[in-house]
N, C-alpha and C positions, 0 to 999 in steps of 0.2 A: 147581681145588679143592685145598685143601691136605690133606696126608696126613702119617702120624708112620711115623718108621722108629724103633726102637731104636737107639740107637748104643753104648751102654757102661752100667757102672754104673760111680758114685764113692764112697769109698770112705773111712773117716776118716783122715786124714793126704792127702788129696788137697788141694792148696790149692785151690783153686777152690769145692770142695765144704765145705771147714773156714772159707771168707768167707762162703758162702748161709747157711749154718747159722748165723753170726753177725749176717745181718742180718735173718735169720727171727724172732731171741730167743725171745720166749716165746710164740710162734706153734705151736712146734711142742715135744713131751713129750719124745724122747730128741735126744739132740745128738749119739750115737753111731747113728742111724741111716742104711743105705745112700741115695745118688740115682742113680735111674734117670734115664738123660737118653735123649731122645727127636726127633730131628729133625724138623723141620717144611721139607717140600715144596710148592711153589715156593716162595721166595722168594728178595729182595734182598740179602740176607746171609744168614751163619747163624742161624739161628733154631733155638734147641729149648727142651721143654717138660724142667723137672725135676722129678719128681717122688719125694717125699720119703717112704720105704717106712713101711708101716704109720704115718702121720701126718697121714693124710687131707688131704695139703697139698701143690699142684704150684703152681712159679711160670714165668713165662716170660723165657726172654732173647735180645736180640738181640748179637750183635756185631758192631758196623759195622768195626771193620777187616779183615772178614773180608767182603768184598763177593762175589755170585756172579752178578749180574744183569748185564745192561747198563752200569748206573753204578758206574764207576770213578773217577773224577778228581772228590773230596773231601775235605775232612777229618773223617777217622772221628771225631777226638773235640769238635770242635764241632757235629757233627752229632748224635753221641751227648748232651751237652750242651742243645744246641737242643731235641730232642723229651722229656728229661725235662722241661725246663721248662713246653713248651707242656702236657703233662701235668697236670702240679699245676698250673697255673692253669685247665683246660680242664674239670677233677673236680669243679670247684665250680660247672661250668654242666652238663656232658651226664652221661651212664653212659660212662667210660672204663675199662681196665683199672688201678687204681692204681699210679703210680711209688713202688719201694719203695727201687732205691737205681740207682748207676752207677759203671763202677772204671775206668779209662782202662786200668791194670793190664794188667787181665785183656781184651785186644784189644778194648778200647772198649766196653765190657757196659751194657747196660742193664739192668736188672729190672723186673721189672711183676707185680703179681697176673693170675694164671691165670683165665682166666672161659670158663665149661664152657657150652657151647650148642653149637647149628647156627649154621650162617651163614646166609646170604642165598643166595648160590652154592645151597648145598642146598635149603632151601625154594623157592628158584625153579626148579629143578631138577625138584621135584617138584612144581610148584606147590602149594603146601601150603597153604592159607590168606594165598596171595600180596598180594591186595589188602591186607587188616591189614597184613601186614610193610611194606608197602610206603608204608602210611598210617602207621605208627610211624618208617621211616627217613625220612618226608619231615617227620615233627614233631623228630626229634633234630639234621638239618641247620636246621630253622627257629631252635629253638634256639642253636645257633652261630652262626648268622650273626646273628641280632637280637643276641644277649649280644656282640658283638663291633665292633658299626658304626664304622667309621672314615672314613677319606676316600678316595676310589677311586682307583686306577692303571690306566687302561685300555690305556697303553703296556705294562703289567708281561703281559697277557694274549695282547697280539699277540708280546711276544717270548719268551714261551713257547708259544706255537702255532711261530715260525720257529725256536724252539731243538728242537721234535721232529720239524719238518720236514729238520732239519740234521743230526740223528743215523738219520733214514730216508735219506739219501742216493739219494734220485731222479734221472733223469738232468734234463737241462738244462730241456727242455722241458716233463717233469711238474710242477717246480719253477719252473718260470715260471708254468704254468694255478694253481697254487696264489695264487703270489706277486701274482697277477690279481687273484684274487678275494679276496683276503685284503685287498686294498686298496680295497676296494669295500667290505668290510664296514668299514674303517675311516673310509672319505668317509660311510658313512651314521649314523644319528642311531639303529639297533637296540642298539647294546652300550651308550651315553649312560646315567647314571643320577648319582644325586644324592651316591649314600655306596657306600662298601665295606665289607668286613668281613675277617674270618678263614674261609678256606674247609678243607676236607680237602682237596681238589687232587686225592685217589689213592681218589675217593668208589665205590670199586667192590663190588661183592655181596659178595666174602669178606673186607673192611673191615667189617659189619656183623654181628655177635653176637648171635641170641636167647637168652635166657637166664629161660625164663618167659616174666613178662610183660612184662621188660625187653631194649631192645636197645641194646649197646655199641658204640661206635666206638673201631676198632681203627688203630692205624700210622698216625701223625702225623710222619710224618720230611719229606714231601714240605710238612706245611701251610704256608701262609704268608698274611699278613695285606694290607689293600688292595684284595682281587682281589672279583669280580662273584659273588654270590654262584650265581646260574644256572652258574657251573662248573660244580659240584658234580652240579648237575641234572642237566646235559649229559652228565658223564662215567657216570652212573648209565642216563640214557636208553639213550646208546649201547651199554651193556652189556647191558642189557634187548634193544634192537634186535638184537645180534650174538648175540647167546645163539640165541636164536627161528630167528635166521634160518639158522645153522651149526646146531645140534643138533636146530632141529626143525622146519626144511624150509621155514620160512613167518616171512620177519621182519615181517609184519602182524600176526600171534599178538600181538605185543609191543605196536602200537600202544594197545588198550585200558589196559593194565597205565603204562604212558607215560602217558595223559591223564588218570587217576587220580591215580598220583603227583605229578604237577604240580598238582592240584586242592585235593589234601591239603595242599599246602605252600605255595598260594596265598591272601592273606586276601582277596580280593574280584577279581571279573570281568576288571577293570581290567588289577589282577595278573597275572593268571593271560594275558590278551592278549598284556600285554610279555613276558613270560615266553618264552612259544610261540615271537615273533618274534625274541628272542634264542639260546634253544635250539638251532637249527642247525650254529651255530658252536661250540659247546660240544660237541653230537655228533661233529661231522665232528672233530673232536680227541682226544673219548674214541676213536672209531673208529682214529686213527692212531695213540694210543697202544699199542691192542691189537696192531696191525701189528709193533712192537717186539718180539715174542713167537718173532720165527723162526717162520714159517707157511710152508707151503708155495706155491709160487706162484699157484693158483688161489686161494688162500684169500687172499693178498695183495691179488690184481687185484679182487675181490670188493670188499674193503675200500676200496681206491683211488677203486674206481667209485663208493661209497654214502657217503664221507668227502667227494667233490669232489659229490655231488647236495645233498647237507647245505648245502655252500658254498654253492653257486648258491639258496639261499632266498632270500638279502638281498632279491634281485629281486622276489620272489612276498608280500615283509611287508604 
């Protein structure tokens, strides 16, 4: 769940702070006012919120040169690049946060309008009215994937399943029962389909902003186009699965909440069948991505176990 620390204020003649102010313009009333900057916890990079004193106005920024997660071996400023673009083209189908600018400058900055809500993280959390949220995130993904249909890469899904397989570093043999079954699901006719699209790829609960009656999709650095659009599903499922199952004793909690959201985001029976039998493999991937988080070992072996029973569905379609 993310969290803000204070980290500083800025201050006029602060460069950094003397460029927001100029691509705020007339956004905001004094141009001599302080920004409070504020870190955002976990993430992939630095992330903080600015917030601009008495102007009723905070923006957010990321800077990809400044990586703290896992991934390191990229380029910040094609990547910073890359997700402003998918932005402004992504504004004119879902609720995203607005791209407002980008400075390679200032260690690969991106900017975005600030958008004040809960996440999903927290309403599921509390289950707050879960089913809704959960019926609005499966209408926001439906959106992007129909506004985006292209032609499918079903290679592009297997070798991001063995590129997170490769940065979990299992021994020989765990990596063999993977590499098993991973090729079982690729001799069978479950992942086949006709078109692809644009997925979020990174479709997880604190990616998802309510805000009202409105829910935003957040952090697009990972999307990319071609791929199935049941990712999305999968990685959303298994989130829902580990959630339940780690914080609250019982990963069956989750399965109702699961066959809801796949219902919501299904237009007919049909759908919603291939769905199901596609889903697996999409789980058992959100599952090892979670894995990447530095977990303790029982909470590892947990996952290992519930990421390789996902796999072995092919057989059960």
């Amino acid at each position: 769940m993310a969290k803000e620390r204070r980290a500083a204020t800025l201050k006029p003649g602060d460069v950094f702070r003397d460029w927001l102010v100029d691509v705020l313009g007339d956004r905001i009333r004094n141009e001599d006012c302080h920004v409070k900057v504020y870190r955002i916890f976990p993430a992939s990079h630095t992330v903080c919120r600015f917030e601009l004193e008495d102007q009723g106005t905070s923006i957010m920024a990321k800077f990809y040169a400044e990586p703290t997660g896992w991934k390191r071996d990229y380029d910040a400023a094609r990547s910073m690049n890359r997700e402003f673009d998918i932005l402004q083209k992504l504004q004119q189908i879902i609720d995203v946060p607005r791209p407002l600018a980008k400075n390679e400058s200032f260690n690969c900055v991106l900017v975005t309008e600030y958008v004040k809500g809960r996440s999903m993280f927290k309403l599921m959390k509390a289950e707050d009215g879960l089913y809704d949220r959960l019926t609005a995130v499966a209408r926001i993904q439906r959106r992007l994937h129909d506004s985006t249909i292209a032609h499918y890469r079903k290679d592009r899904e297997f070798a991001r399943f063995h590129k997170v397989l490769d940065q979990l570093k299992f021994d020989p043999s765990s990596r063999a029962r993977y590499d098993q079954m991973l090729g079982e699901w690729w001799r069978s006719s479950l992942l086949d389909r006709s078109w692809g699209c644009r997925i979020h790829s990174d479709a997880t609960p604190a990616n998802y902003i309510f805000n009202r009656d409105r829910v935003y999709a957040l952090d697009f650095e990972s999307s990319w186009k071609h791929a199935n659009p049941v990712h999305d599903l999968g990685i959303m499922s298994a989130e829902l699965k580990h959630y339940f199952a780690i914080h609250r004793g019982n990963g069956g909690r989750a399965e109702p909440y699961i066959g809801h959201f796949l219902w919501q985001y299904s237009q007919s029976q049909d759908e919603f069948r291939k769905i199901t039998q596609a889903l697996p493999f999409f789980m058992s991937l959100g599952l090892l991505r979670i894995m990447r988080l530095g977990l303790s070992p029982g909470h590892r072996s947990y996952i290992f176990r519930e990421s390789l029973a996902c796999l072995g569905a092919y057989d059960k379609a």
